[in-house]
Jmol script that loads the backbone (N, CA, C; Angstrom):
load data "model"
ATOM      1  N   UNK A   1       1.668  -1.767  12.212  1.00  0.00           N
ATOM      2  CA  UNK A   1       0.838  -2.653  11.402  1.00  0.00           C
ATOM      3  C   UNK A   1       1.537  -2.861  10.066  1.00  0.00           C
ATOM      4  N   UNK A   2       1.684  -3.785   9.442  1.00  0.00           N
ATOM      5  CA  UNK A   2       1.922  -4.678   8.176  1.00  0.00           C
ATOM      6  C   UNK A   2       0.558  -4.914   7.077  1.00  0.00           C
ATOM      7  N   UNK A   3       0.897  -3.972   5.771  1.00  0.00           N
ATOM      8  CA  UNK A   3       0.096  -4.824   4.657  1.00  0.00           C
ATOM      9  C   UNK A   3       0.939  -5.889   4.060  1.00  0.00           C
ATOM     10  N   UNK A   4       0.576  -7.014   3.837  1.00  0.00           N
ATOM     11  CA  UNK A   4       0.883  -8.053   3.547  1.00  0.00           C
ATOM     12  C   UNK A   4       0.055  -8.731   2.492  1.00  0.00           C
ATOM     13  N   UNK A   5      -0.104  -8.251   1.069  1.00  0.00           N
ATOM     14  CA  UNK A   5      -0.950  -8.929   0.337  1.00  0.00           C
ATOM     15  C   UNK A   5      -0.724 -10.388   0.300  1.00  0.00           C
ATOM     16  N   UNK A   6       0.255 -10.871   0.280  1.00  0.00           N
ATOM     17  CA  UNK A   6       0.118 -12.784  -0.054  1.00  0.00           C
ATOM     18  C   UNK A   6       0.399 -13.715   1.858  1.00  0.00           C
ATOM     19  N   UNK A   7       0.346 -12.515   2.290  1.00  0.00           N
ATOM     20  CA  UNK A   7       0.676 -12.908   3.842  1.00  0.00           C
ATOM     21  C   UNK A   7       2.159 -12.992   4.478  1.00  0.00           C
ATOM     22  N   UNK A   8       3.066 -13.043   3.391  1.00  0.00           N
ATOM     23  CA  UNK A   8       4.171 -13.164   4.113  1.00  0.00           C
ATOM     24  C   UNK A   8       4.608 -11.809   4.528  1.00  0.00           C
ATOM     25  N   UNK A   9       5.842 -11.368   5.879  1.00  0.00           N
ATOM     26  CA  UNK A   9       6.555 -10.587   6.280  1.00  0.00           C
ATOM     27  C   UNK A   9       7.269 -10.049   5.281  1.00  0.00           C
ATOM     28  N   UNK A  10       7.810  -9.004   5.862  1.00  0.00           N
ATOM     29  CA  UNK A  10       8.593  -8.326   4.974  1.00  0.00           C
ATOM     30  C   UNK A  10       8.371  -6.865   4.053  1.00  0.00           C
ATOM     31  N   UNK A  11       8.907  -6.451   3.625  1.00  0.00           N
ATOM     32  CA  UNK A  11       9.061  -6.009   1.997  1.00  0.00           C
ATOM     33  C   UNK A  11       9.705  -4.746   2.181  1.00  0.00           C
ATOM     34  N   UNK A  12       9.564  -3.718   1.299  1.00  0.00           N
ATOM     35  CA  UNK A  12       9.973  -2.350   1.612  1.00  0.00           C
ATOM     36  C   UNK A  12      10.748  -2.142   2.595  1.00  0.00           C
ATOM     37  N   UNK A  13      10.345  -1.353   3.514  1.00  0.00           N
ATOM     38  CA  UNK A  13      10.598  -1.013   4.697  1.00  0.00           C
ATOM     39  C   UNK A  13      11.518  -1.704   5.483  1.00  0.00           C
ATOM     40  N   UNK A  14      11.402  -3.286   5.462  1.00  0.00           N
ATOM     41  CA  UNK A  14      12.326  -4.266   5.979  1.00  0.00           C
ATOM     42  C   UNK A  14      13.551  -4.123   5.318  1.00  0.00           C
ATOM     43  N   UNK A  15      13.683  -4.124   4.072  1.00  0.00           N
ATOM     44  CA  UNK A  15      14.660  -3.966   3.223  1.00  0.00           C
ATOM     45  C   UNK A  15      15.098  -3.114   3.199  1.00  0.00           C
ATOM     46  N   UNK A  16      15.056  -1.534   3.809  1.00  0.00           N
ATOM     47  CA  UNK A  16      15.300  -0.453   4.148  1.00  0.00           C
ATOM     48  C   UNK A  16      16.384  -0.144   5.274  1.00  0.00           C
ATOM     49  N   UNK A  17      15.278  -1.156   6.096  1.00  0.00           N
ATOM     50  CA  UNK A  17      16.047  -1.121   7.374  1.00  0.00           C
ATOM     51  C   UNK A  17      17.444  -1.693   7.866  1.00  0.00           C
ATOM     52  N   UNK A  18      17.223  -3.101   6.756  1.00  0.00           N
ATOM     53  CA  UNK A  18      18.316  -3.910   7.260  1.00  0.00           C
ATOM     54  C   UNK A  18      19.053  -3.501   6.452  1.00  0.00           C
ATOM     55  N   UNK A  19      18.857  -2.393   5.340  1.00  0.00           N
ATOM     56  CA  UNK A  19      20.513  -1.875   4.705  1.00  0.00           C
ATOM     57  C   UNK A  19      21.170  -0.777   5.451  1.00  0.00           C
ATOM     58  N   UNK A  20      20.580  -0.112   6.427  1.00  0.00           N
ATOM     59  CA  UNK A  20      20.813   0.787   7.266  1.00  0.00           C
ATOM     60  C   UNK A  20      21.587  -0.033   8.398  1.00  0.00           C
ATOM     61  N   UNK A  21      21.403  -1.335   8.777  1.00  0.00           N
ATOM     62  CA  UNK A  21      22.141  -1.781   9.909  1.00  0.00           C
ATOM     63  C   UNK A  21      20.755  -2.084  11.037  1.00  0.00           C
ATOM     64  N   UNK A  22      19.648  -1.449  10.878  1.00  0.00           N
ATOM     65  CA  UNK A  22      18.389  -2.076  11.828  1.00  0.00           C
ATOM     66  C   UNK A  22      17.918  -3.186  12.361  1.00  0.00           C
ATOM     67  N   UNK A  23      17.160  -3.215  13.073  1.00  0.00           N
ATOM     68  CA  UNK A  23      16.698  -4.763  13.682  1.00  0.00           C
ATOM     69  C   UNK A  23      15.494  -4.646  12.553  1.00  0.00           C
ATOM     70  N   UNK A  24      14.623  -5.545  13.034  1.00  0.00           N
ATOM     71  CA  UNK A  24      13.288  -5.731  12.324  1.00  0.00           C
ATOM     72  C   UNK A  24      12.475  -4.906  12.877  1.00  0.00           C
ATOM     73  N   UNK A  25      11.619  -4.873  12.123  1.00  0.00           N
ATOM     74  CA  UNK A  25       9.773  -3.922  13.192  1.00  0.00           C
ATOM     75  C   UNK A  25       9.529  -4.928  13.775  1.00  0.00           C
ATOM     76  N   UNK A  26       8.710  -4.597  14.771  1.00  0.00           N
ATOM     77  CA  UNK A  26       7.600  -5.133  15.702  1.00  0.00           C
ATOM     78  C   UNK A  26       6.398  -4.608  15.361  1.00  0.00           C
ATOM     79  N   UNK A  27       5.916  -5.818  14.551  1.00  0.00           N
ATOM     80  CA  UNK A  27       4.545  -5.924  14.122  1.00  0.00           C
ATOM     81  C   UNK A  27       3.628  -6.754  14.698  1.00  0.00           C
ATOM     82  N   UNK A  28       2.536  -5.758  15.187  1.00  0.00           N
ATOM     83  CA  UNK A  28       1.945  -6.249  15.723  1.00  0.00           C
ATOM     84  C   UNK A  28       0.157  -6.890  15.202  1.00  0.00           C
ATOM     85  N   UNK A  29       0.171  -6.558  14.348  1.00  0.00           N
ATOM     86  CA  UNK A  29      -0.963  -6.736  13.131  1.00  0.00           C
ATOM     87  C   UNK A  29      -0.412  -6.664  11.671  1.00  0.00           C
ATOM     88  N   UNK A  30      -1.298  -7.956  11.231  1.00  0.00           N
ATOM     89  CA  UNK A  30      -1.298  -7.837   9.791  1.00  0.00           C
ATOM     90  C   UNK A  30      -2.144  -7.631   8.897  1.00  0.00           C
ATOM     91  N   UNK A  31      -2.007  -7.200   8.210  1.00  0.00           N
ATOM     92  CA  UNK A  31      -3.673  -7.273   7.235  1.00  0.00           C
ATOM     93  C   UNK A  31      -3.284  -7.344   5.540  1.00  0.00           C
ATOM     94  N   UNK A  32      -4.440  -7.891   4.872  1.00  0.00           N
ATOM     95  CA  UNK A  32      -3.719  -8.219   2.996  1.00  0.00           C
ATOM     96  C   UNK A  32      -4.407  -7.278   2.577  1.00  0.00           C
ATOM     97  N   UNK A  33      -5.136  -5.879   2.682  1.00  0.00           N
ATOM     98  CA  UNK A  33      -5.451  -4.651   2.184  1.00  0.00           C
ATOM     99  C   UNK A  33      -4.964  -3.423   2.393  1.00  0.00           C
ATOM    100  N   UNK A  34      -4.458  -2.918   1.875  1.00  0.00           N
ATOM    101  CA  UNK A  34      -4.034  -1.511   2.041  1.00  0.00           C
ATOM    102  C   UNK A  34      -5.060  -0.840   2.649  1.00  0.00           C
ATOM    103  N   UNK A  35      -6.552  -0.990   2.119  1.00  0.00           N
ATOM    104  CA  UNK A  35      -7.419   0.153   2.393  1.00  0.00           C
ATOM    105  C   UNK A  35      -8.650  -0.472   3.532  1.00  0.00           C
ATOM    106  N   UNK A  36      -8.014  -1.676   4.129  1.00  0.00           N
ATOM    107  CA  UNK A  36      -8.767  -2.166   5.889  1.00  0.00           C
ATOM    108  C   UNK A  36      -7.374  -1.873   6.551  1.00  0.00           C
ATOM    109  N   UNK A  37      -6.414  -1.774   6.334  1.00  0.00           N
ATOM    110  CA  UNK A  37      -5.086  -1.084   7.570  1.00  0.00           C
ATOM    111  C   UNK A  37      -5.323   0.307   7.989  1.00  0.00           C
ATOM    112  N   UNK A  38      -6.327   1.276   7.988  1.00  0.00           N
ATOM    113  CA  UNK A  38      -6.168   2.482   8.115  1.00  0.00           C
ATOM    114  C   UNK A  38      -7.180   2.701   9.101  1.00  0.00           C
ATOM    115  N   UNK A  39      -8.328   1.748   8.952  1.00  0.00           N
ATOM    116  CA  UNK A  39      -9.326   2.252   9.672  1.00  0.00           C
ATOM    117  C   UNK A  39      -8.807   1.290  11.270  1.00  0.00           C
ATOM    118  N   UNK A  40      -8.396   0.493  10.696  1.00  0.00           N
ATOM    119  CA  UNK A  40      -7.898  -0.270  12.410  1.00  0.00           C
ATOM    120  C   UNK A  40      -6.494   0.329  12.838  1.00  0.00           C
ATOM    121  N   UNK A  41      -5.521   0.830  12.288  1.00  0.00           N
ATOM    122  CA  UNK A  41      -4.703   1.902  12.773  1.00  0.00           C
ATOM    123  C   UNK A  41      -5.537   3.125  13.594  1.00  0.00           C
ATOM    124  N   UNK A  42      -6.258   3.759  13.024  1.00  0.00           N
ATOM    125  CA  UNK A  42      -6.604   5.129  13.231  1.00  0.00           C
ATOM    126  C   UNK A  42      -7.979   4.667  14.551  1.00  0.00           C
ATOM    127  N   UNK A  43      -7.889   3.521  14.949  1.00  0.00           N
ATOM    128  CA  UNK A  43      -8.616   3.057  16.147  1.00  0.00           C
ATOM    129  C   UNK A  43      -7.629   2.324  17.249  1.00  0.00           C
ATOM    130  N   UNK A  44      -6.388   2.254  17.040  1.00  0.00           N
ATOM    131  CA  UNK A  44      -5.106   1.822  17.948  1.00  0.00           C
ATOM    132  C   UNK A  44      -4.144   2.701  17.735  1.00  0.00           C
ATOM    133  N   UNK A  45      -3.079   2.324  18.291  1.00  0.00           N
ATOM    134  CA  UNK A  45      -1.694   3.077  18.848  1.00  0.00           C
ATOM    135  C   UNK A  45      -1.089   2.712  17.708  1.00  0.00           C
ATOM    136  N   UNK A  46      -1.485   2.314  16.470  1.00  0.00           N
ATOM    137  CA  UNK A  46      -0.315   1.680  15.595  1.00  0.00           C
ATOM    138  C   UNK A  46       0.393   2.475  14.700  1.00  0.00           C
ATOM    139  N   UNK A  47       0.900   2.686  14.120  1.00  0.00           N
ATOM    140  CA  UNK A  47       1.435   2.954  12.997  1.00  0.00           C
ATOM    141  C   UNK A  47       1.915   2.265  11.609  1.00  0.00           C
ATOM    142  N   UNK A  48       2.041   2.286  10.195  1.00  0.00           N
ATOM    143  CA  UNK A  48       1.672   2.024   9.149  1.00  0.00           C
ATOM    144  C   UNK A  48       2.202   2.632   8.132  1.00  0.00           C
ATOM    145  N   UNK A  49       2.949   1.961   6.954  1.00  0.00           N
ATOM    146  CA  UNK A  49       3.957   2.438   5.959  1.00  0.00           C
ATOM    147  C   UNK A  49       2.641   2.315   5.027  1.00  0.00           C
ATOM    148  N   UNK A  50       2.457   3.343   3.787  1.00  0.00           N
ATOM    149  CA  UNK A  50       1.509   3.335   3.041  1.00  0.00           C
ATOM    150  C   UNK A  50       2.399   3.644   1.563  1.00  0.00           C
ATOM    151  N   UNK A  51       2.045   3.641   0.293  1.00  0.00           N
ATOM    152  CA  UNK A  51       2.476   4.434  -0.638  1.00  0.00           C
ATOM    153  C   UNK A  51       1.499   5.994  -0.378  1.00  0.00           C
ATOM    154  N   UNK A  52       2.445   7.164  -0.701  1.00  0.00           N
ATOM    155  CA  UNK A  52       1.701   8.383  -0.679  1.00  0.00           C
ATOM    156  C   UNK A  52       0.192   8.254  -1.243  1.00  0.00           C
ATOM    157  N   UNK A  53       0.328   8.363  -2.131  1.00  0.00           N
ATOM    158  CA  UNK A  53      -1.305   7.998  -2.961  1.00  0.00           C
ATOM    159  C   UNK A  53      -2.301   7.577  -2.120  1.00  0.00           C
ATOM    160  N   UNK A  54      -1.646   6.491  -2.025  1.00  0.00           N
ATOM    161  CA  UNK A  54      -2.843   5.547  -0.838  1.00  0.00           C
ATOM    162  C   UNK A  54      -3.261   5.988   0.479  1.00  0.00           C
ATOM    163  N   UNK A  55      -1.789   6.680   1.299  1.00  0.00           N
ATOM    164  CA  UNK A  55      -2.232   7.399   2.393  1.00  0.00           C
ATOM    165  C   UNK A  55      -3.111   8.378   2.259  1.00  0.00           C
ATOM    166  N   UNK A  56      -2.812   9.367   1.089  1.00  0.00           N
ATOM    167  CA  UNK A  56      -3.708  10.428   1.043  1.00  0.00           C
ATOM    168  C   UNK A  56      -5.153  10.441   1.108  1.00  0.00           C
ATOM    169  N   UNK A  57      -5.475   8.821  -0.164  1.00  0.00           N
ATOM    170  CA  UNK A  57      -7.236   8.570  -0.107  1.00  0.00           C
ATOM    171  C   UNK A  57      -7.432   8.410   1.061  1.00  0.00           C
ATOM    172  N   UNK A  58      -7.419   7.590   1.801  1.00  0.00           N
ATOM    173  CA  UNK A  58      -7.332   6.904   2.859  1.00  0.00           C
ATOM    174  C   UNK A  58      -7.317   7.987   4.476  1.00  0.00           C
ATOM    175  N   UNK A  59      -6.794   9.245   4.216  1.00  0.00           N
ATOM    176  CA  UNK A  59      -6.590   9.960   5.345  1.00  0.00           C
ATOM    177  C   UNK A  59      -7.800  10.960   5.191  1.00  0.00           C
ATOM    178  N   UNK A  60      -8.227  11.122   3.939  1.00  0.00           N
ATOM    179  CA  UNK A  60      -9.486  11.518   3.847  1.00  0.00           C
ATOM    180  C   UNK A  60     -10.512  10.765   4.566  1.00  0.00           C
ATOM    181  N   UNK A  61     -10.548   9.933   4.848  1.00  0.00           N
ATOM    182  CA  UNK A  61     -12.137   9.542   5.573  1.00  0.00           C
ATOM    183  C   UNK A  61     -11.546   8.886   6.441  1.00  0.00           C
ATOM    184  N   UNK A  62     -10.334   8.672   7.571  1.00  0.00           N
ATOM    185  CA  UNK A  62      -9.856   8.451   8.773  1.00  0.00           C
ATOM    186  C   UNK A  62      -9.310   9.686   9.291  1.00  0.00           C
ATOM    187  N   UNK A  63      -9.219   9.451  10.977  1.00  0.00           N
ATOM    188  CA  UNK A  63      -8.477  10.696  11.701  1.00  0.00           C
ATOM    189  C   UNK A  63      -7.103  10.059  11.689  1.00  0.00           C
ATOM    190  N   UNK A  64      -6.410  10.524  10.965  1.00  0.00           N
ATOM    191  CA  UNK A  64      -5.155   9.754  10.551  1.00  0.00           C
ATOM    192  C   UNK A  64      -4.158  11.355   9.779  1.00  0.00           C
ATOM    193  N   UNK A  65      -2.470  11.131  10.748  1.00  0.00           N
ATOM    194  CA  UNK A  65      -1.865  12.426   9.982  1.00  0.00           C
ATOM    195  C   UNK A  65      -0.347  11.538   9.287  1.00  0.00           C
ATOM    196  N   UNK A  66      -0.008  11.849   7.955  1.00  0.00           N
ATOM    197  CA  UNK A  66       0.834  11.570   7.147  1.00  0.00           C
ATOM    198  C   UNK A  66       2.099  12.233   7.344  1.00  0.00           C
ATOM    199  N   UNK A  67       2.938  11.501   7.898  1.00  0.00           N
ATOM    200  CA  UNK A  67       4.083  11.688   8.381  1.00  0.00           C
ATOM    201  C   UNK A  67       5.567  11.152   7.417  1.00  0.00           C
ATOM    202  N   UNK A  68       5.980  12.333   6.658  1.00  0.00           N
ATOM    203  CA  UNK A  68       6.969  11.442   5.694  1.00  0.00           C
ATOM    204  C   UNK A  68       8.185  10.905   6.360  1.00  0.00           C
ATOM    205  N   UNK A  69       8.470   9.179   5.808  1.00  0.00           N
ATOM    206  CA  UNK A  69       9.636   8.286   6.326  1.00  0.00           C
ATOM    207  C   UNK A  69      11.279   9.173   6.503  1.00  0.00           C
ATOM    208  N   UNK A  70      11.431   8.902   7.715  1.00  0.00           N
ATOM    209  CA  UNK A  70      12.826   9.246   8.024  1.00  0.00           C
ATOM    210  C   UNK A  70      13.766   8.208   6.814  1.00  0.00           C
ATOM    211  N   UNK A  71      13.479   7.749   6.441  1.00  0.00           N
ATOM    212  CA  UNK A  71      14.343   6.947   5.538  1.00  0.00           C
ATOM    213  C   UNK A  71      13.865   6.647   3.710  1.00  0.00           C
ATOM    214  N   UNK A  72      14.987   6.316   3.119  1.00  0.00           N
ATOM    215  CA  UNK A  72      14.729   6.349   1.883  1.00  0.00           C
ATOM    216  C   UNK A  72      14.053   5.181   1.244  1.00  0.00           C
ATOM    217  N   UNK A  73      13.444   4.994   0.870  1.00  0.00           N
ATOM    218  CA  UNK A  73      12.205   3.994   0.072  1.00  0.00           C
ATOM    219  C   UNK A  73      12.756   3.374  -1.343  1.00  0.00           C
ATOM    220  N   UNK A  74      13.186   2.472  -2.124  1.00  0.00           N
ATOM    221  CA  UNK A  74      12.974   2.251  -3.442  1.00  0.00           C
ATOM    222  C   UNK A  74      11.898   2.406  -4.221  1.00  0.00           C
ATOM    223  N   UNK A  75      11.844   2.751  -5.158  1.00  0.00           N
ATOM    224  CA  UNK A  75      10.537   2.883  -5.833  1.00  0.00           C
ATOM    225  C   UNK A  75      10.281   1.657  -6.288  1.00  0.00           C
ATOM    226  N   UNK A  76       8.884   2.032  -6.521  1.00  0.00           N
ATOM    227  CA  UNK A  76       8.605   0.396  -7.145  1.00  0.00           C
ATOM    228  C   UNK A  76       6.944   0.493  -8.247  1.00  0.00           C
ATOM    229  N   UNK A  77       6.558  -0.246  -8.854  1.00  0.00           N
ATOM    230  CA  UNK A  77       5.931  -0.267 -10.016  1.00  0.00           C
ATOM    231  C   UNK A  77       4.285  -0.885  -9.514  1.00  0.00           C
ATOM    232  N   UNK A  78       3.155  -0.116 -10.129  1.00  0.00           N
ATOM    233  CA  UNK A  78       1.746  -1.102  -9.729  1.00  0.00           C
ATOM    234  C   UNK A  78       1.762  -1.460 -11.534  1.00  0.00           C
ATOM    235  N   UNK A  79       1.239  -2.721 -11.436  1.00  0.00           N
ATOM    236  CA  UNK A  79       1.345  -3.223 -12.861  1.00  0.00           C
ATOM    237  C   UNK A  79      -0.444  -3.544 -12.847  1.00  0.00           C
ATOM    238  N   UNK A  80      -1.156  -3.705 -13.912  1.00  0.00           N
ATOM    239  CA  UNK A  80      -2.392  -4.548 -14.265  1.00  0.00           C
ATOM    240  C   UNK A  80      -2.056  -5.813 -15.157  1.00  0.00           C
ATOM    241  N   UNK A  81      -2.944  -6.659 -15.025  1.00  0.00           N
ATOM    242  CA  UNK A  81      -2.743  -7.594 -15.587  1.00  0.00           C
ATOM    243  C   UNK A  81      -4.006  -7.919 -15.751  1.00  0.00           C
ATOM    244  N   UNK A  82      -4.810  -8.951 -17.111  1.00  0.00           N
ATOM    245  CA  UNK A  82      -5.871  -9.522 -17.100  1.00  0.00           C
ATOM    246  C   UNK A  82      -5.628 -10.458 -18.540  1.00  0.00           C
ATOM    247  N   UNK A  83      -6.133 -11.092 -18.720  1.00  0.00           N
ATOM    248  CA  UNK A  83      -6.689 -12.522 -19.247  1.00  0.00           C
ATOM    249  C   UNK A  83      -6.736 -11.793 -20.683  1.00  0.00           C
ATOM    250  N   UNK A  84      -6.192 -12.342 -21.797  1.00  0.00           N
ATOM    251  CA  UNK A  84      -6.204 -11.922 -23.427  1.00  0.00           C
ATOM    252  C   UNK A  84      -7.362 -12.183 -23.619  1.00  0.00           C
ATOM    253  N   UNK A  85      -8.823 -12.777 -23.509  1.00  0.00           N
ATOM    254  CA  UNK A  85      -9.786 -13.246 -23.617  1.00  0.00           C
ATOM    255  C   UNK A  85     -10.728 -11.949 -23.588  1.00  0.00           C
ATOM    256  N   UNK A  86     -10.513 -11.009 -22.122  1.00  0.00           N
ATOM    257  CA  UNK A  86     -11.103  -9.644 -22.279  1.00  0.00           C
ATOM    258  C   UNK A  86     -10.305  -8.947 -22.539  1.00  0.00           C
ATOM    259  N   UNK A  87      -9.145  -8.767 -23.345  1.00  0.00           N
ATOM    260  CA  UNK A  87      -8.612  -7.769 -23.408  1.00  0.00           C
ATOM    261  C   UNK A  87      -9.135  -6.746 -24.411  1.00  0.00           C
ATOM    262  N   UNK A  88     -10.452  -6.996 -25.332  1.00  0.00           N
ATOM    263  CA  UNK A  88     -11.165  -5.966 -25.958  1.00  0.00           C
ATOM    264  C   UNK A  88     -12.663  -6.153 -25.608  1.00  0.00           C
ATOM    265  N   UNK A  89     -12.863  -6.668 -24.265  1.00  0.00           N
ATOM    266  CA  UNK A  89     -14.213  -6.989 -23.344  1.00  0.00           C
ATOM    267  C   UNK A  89     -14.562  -5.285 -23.132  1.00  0.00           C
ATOM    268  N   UNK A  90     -15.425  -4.356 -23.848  1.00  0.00           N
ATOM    269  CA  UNK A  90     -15.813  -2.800 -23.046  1.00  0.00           C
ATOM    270  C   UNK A  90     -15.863  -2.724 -22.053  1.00  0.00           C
ATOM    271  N   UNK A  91     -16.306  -3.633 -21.127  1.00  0.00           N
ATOM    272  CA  UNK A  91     -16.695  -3.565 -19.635  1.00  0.00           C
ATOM    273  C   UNK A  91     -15.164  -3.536 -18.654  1.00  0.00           C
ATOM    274  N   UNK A  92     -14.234  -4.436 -19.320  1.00  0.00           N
ATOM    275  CA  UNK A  92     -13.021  -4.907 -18.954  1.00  0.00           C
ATOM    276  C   UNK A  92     -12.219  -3.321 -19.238  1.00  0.00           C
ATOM    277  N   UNK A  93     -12.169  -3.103 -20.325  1.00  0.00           N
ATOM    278  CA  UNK A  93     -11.575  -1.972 -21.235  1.00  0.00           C
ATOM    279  C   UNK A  93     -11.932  -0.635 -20.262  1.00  0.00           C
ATOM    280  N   UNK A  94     -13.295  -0.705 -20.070  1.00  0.00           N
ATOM    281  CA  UNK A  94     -13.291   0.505 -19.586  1.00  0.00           C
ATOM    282  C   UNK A  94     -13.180   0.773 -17.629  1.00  0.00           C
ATOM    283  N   UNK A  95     -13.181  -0.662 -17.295  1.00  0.00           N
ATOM    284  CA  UNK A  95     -12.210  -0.431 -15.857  1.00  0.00           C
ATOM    285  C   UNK A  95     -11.037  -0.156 -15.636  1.00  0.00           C
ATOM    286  N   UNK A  96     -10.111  -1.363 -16.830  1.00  0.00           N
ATOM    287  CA  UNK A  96      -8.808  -0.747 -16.861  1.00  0.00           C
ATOM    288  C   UNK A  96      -9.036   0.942 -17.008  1.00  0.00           C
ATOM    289  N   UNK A  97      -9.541   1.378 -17.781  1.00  0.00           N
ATOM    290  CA  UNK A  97      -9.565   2.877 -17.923  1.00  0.00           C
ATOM    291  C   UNK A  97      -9.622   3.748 -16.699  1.00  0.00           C
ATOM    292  N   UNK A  98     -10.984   3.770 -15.838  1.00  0.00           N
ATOM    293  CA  UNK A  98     -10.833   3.543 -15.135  1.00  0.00           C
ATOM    294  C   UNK A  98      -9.539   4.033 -13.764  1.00  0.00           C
ATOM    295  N   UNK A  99      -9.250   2.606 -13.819  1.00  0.00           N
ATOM    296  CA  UNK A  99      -8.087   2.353 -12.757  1.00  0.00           C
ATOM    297  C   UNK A  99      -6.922   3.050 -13.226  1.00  0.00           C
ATOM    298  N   UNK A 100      -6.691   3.651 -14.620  1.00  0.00           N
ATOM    299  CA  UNK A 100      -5.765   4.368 -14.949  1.00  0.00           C
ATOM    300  C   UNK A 100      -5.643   5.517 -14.357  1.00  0.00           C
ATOM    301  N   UNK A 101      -6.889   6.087 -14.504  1.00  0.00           N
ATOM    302  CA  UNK A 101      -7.014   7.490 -14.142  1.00  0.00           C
ATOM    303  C   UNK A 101      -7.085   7.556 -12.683  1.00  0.00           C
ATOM    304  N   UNK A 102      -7.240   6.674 -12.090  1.00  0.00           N
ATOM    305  CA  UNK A 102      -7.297   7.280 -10.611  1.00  0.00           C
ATOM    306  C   UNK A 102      -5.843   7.179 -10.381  1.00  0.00           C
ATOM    307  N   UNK A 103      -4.979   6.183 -10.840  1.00  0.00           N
ATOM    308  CA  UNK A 103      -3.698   6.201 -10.553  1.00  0.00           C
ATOM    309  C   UNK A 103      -2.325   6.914 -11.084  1.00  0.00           C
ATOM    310  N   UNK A 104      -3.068   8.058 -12.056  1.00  0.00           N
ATOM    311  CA  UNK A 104      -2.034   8.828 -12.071  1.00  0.00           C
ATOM    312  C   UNK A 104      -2.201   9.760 -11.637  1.00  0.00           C
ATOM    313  N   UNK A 105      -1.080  10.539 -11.655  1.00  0.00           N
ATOM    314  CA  UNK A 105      -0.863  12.332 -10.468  1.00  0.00           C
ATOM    315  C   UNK A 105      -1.630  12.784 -11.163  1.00  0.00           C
TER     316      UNK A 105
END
end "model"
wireframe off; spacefill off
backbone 0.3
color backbone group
């Protein structure tokens, strides 16, 4: 299975592969959420590249086991972004907050 937030193929993993000399995956599902790919994995034969983090929430409330990649990954960055308009909105302020804290170690 493939997360695909904007829908297109690809990313990570593809780019992994084909520096190794690989063919492509065979994907057989796609989905644009990280956190609806787990529960329809962990009900098929599929398998599924996650960031750690994400697998971990996620393996908590699926029968699902975390298996680290035979291969090396680039790292890569989650950014926020929002509108200068709320950027001193409390409500705004304190989601970013929030979303901070769940996303660090």
């Amino acid at each position: 299975a493939l997360v695909a937030p904007l829908g297109s193929p690809g990313g990570f993993v593809d780019d992994a592969l084909a520096e190794l000399g690989h063919g492509r995956r065979r994907i057989a599902l796609t989905v644009p959420h990280f956190f609806l790919a787990p529960a329809l994995v962990a009900a098929s034969d599929l398998i599924i590249t996650l960031p750690e983090r994400v697998a971990q929430i996620v393996c908590a409330n699926n029968p699902l086991r975390i298996v680290p990649l035979p291969i090396k990954l680039r790292a890569f960055e989650v950014m926020m972004v929002w509108h200068d308009r709320v950027h001193r909105d409390p409500a705004n302020m304190w989601l970013r907050d929030q979303v901070l804290k769940t996303m660090r170690p």
